[in-house]
N, C-alpha and C positions, 0 to 999 in steps of 0.2 A: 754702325761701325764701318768708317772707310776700308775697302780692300788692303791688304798688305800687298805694296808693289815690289818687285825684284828685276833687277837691273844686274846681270853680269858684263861690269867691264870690258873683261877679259877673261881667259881662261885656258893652261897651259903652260909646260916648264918654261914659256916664255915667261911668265908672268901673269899673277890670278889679284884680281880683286873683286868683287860682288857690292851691291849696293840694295840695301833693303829698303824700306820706309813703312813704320810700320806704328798704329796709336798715334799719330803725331811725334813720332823717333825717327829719325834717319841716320843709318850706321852704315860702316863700311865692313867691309871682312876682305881681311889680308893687303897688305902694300908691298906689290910686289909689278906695280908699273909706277911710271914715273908720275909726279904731283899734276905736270901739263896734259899728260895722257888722261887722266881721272879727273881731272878741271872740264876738259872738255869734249870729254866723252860722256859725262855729265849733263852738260850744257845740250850737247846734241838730242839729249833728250829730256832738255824743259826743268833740269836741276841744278842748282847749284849748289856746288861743294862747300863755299860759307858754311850753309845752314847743316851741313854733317854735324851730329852731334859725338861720333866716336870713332877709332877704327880700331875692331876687334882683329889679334893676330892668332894663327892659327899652328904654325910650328915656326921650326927656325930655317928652316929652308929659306936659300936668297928668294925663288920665284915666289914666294909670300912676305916675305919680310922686307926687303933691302929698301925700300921707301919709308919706310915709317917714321924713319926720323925727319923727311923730307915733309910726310903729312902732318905732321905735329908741328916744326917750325912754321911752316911756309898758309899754312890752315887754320891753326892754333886748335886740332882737336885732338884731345887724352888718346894716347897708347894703353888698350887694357891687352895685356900678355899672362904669362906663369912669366916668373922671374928667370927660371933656368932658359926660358926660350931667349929671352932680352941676350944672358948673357951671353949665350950659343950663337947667338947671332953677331951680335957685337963683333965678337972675337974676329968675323972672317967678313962681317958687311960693312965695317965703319959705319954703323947707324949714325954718326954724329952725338952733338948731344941734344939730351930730351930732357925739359921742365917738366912734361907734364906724365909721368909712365902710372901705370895703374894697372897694380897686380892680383892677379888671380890665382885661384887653387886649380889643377884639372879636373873635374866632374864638379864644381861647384857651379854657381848660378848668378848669374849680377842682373840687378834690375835698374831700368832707362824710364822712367815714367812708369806708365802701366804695362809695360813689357819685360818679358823674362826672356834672357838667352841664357839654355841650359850648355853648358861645356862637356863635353864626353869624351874620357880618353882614347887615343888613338894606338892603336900597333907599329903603325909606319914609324920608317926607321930615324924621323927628327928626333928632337929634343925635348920630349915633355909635350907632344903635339894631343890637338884637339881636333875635332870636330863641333859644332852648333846646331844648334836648334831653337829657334826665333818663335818666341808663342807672347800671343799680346791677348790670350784671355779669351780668344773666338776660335784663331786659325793658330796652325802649326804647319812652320816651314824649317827643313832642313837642310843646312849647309854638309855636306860631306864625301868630303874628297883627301885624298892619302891620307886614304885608310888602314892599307896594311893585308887585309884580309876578311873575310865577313866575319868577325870577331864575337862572341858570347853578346848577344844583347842586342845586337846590330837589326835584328829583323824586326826584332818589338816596337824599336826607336821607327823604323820606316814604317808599320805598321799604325803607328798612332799618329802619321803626319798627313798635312792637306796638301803641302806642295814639297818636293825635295828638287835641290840640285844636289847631282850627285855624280861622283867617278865612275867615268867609264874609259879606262884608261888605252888600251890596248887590245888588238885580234892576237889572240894567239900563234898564227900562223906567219904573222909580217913577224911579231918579234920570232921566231923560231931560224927565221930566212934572214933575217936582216944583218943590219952591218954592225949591230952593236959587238961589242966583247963579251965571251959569254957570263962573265965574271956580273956583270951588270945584266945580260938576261935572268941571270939566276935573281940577282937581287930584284927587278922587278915582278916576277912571277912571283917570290920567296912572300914570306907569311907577315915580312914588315916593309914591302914595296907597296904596289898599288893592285887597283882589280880590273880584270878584263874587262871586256863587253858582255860575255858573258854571265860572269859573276855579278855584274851589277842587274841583266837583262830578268835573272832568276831571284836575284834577291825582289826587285820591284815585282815580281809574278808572284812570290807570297805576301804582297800588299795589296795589290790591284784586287777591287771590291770592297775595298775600305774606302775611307773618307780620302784617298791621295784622288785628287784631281789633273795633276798633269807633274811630269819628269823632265827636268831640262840634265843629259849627260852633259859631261863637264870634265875637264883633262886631260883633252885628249891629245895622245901623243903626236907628234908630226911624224915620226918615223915610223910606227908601229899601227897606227890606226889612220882610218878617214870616215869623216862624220856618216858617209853615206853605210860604211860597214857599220858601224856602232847601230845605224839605225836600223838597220837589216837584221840585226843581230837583234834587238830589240823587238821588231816585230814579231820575229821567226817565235821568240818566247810568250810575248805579249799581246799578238793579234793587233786587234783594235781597243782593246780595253783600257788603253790610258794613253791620254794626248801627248807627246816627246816633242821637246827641242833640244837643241844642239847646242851648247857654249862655244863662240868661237873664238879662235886664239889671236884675232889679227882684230875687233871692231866687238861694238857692244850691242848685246841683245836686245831687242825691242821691251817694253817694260811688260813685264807678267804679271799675272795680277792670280791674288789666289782669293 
């Protein structure tokens, strides 16, 4: 069986999209950079977006959504969503319109050839949001970011994967200092925003010895984090016991292979 490759786009309230490949499947997760940005951020790395077989969305937030009607026209590949997300989105991203939408339950499972992505509800504060988990029968890879909180379940799901990208959103200390308003520090510390450095650095420390072979964090804020803290933070938990990359917000990550 070919490795399962992972391609993050992007990643950050600028805009997240992820690129799997996986069985002979290539999907996308989330439209929240533009169709040329993911054409040829693609290309840059020896893929082309033709051959996408789908793009899975993830909540209704615009930095995941607001292209999708762009990927569907301009690509011709299915939108698989929850309905409530389509709509929540709509309302405030002018998705356009879409021929091809394809609706899903949250926690249920759609199958791509021999591959399963399992959907798992989220806490964070969108619409009906999910998280993923990409298993094609060998490996298991985790999509999962705004999260909300480490939620009833949350450690099992990390615990039984081989590669995860995962939120590591913020130091606690930059947002404590920072220039936000505290009305939005509370919401992103609160139990339906996102997870520190921390919280993520401790969640993957009751994985690590398991079958996870490497962590790429992923969301990270521009104002509240920098990759080099997340990784420090990470270490400080983690040692040397699991390989880390960095999702970065501005260029796409070299292809990972689990």
């Amino acid at each position: 069986m070919p490795a399962m490759q992972v391609i993050s786009l992007q990643s950050g309230s600028n805009g997240n999209c992820i690129y799997v490949e996986a069985g002979g499947v290539r999907l996308l997760f989330d439209a929240g950079i533009s169709g040329r940005q993911a054409e040829s951020r693609l290309a840059a790395r020896g893929r082309d977006i033709a051959a996408v077989d789908a793009v899975l969305i993830s909540h209704d937030h615009r930095d995941h959504v607001r292209c999708a009607g762009v990927f569907q026209r301009k690509f011709g590949m299915p939108v698989y969503a929850t309905r409530r997300t389509i709509e929540a989105a709509d309302a405030y991203c002018d998705l356009g319109v879409m021929t091809d939408v394809r609706y899903f339950e949250a926690g249920g499972g759609l199958r791509f050839g021999e591959v399963v992505v399992e959907t798992i509800p989220t806490p964070h504060d969108g619409v009906d949001g999910v998280a993923f988990v990409v298993d094609d029968g060998h490996r298991r890879l985790g999509i999962l970011t705004d999260l909300g909180h480490v939620f009833d379940g949350l450690t099992s799901v990390v615990q039984s994967l081989d590669a995860v990208v995962l939120e590591s959103n913020y130091d606690p200390a930059m947002l404590a200092s920072g220039s936000y308003p505290e009305s939005l520090k509370r919401r992103i510390r609160g139990p339906r925003g996102h997870l520190s450095n921390l919280d993520s650095a401790e969640l993957l420390s009751r994985a690590a010895g398991g079958p996870l072979r490497w962590a790429c964090l992923a969301h990270l804020s521009a104002e509240n984090n920098t990759p080099q803290l997340a990784l420090n933070c990470h270490q400080s938990v983690l040692g040397l016991r699991l390989p880390l990359h960095v999702a970065s917000r501005y260029e796409p990550s070299l292809v990972l292979e689990v």
